[in-house]
N, C-alpha and C positions, 0 to 999 in steps of 0.2 A: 504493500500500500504506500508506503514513505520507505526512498531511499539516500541517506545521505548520506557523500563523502567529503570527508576535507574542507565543511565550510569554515569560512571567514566572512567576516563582517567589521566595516566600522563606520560609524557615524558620518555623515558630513561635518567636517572642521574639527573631530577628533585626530588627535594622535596616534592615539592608544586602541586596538583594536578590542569588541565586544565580544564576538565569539573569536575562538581560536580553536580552530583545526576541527571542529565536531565532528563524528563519523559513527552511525547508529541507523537502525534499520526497525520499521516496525511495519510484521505482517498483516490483512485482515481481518479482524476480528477480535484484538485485541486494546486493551484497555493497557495505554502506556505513560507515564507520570515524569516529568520533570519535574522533580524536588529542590529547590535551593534557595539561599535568601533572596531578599530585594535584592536588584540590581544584579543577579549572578549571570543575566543572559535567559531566563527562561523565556519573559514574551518576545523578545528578542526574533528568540528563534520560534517564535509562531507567526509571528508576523510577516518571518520570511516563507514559511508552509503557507501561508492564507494572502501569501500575494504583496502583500502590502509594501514588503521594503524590496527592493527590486535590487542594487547593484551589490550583492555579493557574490564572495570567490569561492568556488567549488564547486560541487554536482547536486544538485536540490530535485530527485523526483519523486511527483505525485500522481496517484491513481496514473502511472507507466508513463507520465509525460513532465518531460523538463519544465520547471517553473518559468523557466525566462521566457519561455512559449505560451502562456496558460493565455486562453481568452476567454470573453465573459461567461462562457458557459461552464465554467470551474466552478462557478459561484452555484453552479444549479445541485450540485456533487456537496459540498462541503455545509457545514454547519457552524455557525461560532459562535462565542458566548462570551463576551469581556468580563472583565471583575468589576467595571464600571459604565453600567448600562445607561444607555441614552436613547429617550423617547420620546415621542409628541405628550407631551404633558399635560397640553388638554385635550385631547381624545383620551377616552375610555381605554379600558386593558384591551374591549375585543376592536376597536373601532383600529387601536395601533395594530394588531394582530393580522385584522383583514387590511390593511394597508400593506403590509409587508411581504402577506401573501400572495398581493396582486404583482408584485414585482417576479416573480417568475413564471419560468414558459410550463412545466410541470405538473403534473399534479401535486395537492396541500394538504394536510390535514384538517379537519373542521378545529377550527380554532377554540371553542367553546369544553372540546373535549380535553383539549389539553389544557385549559384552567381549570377542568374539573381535579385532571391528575395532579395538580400540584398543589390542589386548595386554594384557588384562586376562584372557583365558579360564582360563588357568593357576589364578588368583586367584579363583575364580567363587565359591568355598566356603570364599573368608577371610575372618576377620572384619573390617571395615572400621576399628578401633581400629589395627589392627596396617601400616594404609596409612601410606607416605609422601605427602608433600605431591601430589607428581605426581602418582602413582595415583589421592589422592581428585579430582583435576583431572579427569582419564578417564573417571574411574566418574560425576559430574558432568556432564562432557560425555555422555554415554550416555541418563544422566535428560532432560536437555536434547531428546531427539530420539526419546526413547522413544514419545509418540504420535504422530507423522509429522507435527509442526505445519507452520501453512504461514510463518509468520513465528518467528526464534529469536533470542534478545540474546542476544551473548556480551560477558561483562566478562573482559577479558585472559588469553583461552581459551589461551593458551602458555603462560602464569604458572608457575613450579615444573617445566617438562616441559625433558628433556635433549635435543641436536637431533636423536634419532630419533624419540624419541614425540610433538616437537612435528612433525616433518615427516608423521609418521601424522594427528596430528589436523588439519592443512595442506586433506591430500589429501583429509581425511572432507569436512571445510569446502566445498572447491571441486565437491566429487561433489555436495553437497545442492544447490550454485549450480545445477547442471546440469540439476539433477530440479526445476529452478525455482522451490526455496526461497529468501524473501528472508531477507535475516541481517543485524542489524546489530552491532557491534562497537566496543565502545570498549575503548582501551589507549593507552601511552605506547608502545610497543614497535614501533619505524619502520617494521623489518625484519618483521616480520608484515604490517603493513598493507601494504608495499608490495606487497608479495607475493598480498595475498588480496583486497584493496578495490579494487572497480569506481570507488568515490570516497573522495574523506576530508573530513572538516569539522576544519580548523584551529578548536580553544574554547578561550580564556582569560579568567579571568575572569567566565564566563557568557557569553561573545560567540562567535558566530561569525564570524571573521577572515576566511576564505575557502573556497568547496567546490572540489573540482574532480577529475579522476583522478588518480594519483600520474605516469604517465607526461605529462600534460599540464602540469601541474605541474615535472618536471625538463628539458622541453623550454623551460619560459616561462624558468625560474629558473639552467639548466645552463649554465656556460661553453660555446660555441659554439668548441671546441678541441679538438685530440687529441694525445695525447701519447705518444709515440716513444720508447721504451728500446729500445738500439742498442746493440752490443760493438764497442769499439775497443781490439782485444788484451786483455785482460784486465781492460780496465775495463768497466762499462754505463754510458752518457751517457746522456740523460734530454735531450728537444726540446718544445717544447710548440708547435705551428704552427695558427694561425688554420683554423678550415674554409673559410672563405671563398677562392675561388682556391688550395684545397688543391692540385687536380689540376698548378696552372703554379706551382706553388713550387719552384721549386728545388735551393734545399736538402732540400727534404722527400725532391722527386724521386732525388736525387743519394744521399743516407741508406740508402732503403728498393733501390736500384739496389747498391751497394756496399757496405753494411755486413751484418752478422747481425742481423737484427731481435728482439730478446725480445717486448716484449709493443707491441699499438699499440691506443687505444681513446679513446675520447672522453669528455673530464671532465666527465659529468651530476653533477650536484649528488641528494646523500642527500634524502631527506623530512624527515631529520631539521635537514639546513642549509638545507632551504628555510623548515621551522618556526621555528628562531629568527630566520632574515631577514625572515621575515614578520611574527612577532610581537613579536621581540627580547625571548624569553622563552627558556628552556631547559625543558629536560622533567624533568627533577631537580627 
């Protein structure tokens, strides 16, 4: 679906180049996450996927056609979603919806259905001035998927949403995986990628640090431990014992045989502690 090698990028009346050298590949159907701070280069490099920034160095293809080629009918293929949505403010959620829809040659979705899906139906006849942050997040997300693309960028599709409507828009997310939309995603927000990304690209700095899935990732990087909260009369003691020769350990044995067990689980490491071990960077 997306193939890139060796790009570069830098700003008009920069020095200092934005990306440097990226080279990553992602197939159909897959949900793939740029993780990094402000400024690492993540929209960067969406805005070079979605057309927008045009004179960089390297080989950028999408849906099998070189970017520097793409014409308006790319736009009928892709989906996008910014972190910070802009609307007709006084048109209504559906009146901007059916605007937006009118802009392509395609078939659309009934727009009204997908305010239902995000918890917006109630909403359908407000004016868009009188949205909070989240809502126009929704209403956004909506636009984004309004002509059934096959490819959709989201930039920190959680941003502004409380954890009911971000767990709705979660679920939309994983449902388009299914119907074998590719998606990609960048954000700082660990706890989403972990949760939605088939892989993630560690970028700092314009770099790519590392790809890989988050669960391979916390198996390379996770203490190889599990840790034992145990009551002994009214205390809980807290064990932390090797996996290895878990099963003829003794003490372990002897704990989970005799005591009241609270809780017992194995210490994987966050995406967010494998991120600054990897880059020794923080997400702030």
């Amino acid at each position: 679906m997306i193939e890139v090698e060796n790009l570069h990028y830098t700003y008009p009346g920069k020095r200092e180049q934005t990306l440097k050298s990226l080279t990553f590949s992602i197939p159909p159907g897959e949900i793939f996450g740029f993780l990094g701070p402000s400024g690492a280069g993540k929209s960067t490099t969406q805005k070079i996927l979605i057309g927008i920034l045009k004179n960089y160095q390297g080989r950028v293809t999408v849906l099998n056609r070189e970017l520097r080629t793409i014409r308006p009918d790319y736009y009928e293929k892709i989906g996008v979603a910014f972190e910070f949505p802009n609307f007709y403010s006084r048109f209504t959620a559906l009146e901007n919806l059916r605007f937006f829809r009118s802009l392509y040659a395609g078939p659309t979705a009934d727009p009204r259905r997908l305010l239902a899906r995000v918890g917006l139906e109630q909403h359908a006849d407000t004016k868009v001035a009188s949205f909070s942050k989240g809502m126009k997040m929704r209403l956004n997300f909506c636009r984004a998927f309004l002509h059934n693309p096959e490819l959709i960028f989201l930039d920190e599709p959680t941003s502004g949403l409380d954890p009911v409507n971000a767990r709705i828009v979660k679920d939309f997310i994983l449902e388009q995986k299914a119907l074998g939309k590719t998606i990609v995603i960048t954000t700082h927000n660990m706890n989403a990628a972990d949760e939605l990304c088939d892989r993630v690209a560690f970028i700092v700095d314009g770099q790519i640090s590392l790809i890989d899935s988050p669960q391979a990732l916390k198996v390379k990087y996770g203490r190889k431990v599990v840790r034992l909260e145990h009551r002994a009369g009214a205390q809980v003691e807290v064990d932390d014992f090797p996996l290895e020769g878990l099963g003829d350990n003794p003490r372990f044995l002897r704990l989970i045989k005799e005591r009241e067990i609270v809780t017992m689980h194995t210490q994987e490491a966050t995406l967010e502690d494998i991120f600054i071990q990897v880059t020794g960077r923080r997400l702030s």
